[in-house]
N, C-alpha and C positions, 0 to 999 in steps of 0.2 A: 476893650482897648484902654489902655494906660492917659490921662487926662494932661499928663508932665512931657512938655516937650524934650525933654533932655532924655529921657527914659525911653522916649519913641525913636530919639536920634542913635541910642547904644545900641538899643536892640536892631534897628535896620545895619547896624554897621555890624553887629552878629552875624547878624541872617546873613549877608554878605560873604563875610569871611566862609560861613557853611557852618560855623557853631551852633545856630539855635533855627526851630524851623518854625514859624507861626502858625499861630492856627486861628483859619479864616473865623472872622465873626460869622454866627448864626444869620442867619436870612430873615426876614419880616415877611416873605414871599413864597405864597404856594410851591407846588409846582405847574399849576399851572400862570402864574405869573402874578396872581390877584394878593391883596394886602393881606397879611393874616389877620384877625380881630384882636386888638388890646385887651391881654387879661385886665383882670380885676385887680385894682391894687390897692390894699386895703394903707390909711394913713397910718403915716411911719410916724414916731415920737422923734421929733427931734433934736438931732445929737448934741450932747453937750458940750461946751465950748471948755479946750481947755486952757489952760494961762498959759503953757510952756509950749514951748512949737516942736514937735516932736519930727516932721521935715525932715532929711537934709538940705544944708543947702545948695542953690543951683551949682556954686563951684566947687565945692567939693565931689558934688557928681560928675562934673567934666571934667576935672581930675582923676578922676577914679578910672572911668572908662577911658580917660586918653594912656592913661598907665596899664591897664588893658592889651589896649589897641598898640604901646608900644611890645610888648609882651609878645603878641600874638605874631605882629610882626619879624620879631628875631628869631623864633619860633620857624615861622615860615622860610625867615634867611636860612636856618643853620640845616635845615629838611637837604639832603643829597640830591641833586638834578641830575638829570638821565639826560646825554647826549642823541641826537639821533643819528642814525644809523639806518642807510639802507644795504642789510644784510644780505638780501636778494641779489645787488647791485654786484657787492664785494665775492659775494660764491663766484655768481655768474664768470666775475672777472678772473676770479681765481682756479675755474674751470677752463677758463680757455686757457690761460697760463701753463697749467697741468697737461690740457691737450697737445698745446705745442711741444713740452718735454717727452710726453709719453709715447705720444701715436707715432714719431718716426724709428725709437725703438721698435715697439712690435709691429710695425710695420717693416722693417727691416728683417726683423726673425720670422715675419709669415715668407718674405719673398725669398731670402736665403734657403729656408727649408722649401718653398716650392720649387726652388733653385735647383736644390739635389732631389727632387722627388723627379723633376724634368731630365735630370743628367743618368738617373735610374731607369726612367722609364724609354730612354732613346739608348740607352746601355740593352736594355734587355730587348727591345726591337732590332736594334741589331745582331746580337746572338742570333735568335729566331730567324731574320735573315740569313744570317752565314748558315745556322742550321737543317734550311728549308735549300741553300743554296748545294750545301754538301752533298744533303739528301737527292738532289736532282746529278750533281755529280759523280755521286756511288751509281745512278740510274743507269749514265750515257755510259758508266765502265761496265757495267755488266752487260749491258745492249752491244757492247763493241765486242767486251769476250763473247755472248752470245754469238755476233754474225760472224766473228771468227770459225769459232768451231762449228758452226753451218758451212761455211767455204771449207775448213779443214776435211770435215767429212762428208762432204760432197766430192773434197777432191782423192781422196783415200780411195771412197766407193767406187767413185770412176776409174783409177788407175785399178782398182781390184781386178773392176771387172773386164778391162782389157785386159790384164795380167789371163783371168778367165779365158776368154775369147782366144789369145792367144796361144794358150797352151792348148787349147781344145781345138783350135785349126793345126797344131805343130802335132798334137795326138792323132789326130786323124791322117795327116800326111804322113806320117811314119807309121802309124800301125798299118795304112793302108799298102806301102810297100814292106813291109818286117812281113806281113804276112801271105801279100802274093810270093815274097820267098818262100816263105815254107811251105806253103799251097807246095807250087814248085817242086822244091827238094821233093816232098811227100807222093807227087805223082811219081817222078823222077823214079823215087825209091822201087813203088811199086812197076811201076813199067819192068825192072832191071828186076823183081821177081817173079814176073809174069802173071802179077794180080791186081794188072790195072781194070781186068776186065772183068774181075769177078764181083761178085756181090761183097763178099768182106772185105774187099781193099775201098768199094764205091761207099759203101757203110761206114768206114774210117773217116773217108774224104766229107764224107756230110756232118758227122760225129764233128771233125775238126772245123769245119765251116761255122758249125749251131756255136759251139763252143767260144771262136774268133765273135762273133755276131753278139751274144751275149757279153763278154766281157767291153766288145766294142761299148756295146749300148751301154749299160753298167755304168763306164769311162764318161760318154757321154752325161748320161745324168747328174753325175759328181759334178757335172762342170756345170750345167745348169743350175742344179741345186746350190752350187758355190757361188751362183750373179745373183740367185734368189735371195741368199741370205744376206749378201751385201746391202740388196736393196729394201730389205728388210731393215736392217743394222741402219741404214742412212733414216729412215721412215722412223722409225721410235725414235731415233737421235733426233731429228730435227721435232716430233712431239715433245720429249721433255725440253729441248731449247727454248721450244717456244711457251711450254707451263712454266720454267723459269722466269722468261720475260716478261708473261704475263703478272704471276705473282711479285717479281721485281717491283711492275709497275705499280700494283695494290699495294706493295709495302712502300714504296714511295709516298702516293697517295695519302697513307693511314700515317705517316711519319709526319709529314709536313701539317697534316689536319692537325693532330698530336699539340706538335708545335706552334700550332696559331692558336688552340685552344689555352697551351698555358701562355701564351703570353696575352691574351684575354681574362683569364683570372686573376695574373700578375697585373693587370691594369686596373680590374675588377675591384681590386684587394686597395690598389692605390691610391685608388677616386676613397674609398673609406678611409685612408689613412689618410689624405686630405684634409677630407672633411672635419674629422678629429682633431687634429689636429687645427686647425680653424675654428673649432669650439676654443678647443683647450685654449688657444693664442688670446680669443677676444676675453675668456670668461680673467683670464691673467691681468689681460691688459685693461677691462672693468676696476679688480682690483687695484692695480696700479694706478689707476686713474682717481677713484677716489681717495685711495692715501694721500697721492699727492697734492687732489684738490684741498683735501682736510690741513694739509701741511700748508700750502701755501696760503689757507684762508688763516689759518691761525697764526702764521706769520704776519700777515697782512692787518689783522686784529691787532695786534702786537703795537705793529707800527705805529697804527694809527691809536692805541691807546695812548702812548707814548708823544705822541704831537698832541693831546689832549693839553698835557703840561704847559706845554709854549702858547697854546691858543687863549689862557687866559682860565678853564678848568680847574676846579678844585679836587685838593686830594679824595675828599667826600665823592664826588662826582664819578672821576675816572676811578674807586671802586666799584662804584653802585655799577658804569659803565661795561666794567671788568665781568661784575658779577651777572649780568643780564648776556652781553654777547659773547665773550671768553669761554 
């Protein structure tokens, strides 16, 4: 260490400033704490004295370093000062700013569009309604012409077959007089040939008899077999009516299922176009969000660079300012 006050006074005002760093004196002391032993120090010749003082002197060296010290000082004046800033602060603030502008936009375009997804989706629930309703109305018209033409041909049948009945009581009462006439005539005949008694006139009359008897029956059966087939005719009618109705009713059934299915897919299909759309809206409105906040932070930057000026700020300063948060 330097013996010159003045020397010890520059250099602390060094070290100070951060120009010069010292370096500690050696120690006398172990480690563990004990004196170390004084070397040997052999006698020194001593120095010669000389006539002229080779020194500076003390003022000049406090001159020296106070010209220094003014140096270092304007040095440090003219260094550019960084303003502070809490950057954190100003996003923060510049984010909610952005939020207020942005989020009732696409808030607006999510509800508008689920607007018409709702005006779509009760559009098509009704079709399917009217569609399920018509289906049940084609049902009740075919059910009606069905038990129409059940009554129609029931009453057809029935009138047939009294039509039947009655011809076949009007057959028999007149064939049963047409032909005790000719019985008649026919005995008549033969009595007035004198062969009512013989074997080929009685042989004739039986002949004619089997004959009458035969065609009677015959008559008869046509007219049986004519109520048989009515009632036949009415029997298969009312089977296919009623395989109509039943089928009717399956196609009904399968029509209306049909139609709940697609309006189930059409729903299906919607909840995803939704959803998508709900992507798509937020990831939009993400972006928009931070442009905006970008925008208005650097607006805000701006400003406040700008009042730098008026605050008392040097040009030095609000670039350095510029250059760090800008």
């Amino acid at each position: 260490m330097s013996s010159n006050p003045l020397m010890d006074f520059g250099a602390s005002i060094f070290e100070n400033l951060g120009l010069i760093k010292r370096t500690p004196a050696p120690s006398n002391k172990d480690i563990w704490g004990n004196e170390k032993p004084k070397p040997f120090t052999p006698l020194a010749t001593p120095p010669k004295v000389s006539s002229i003082a080779t020194a500076p002197s003390n003022s000049l060296e406090l001159q020296m370093l106070e010209a220094q010290i003014q140096s270092l000082r304007a040095q440090n004046a003219a260094r550019p000062k960084l303003p502070v800033l809490n950057t954190a602060d100003m996003r923060a603030k510049a984010q909610s700013k952005a939020l207020a502008s942005v989020n009732p936009v696409y808030q607006d375009k999510l509800n508008n569009q689920l607007e018409r997804f709702a005006l779509q989706r009760t559009q098509q629930t009704t079709e399917t309604a009217f569609g399920k309703e018509a289906e049940d109305k084609n049902l009740e018209y075919t059910k009606e012409d069905i038990e129409r033409n059940r009554g129609r041909t029931a009453e057809d049948v029935a009138a047939a077959i009294d039509k039947s009945l009655y011809n076949e009581g009007q057959f028999q009462e007149t064939e049963g007089d047409e032909f005790d006439i000719v019985n008649r005539q026919a005995r008549e005949a033969l009595a007035e040939s004198g062969l009512s008694e013989s074997g080929l006139g009685q042989q004739g009359l039986e002949t004619m008899v089997e004959d009458r008897n035969r065609a009677s029956t015959n008559q008869l059966k046509d007219f049986t077999d004519e109520r048989a087939n009515q009632e036949l005719f009415k029997t298969r009618t009312f089977e296919d009516l009623g395989t109509k109705e039943t089928r009717s009713i399956e196609l009904n059934e399968t029509n209306k299922a049909n139609l709940d299915r697609s309006l189930n897919d059409y729903i299906a299909m919607q909840e995803q176009d939704i959803r998508d759309f709900r992507l798509d809206n937020e990831a939009e409105r993400q972006g928009a969000l931070w442009e905006a906040t970008n925008n208005v932070y650097d607006t805000d930057i701006q400003q406040w660079l700008a009042g730098l000026k008026a605050s008392g700020w040097r040009d030095q300063d609000i670039a350095l300012a510029a250059q760090v948060y800008g």
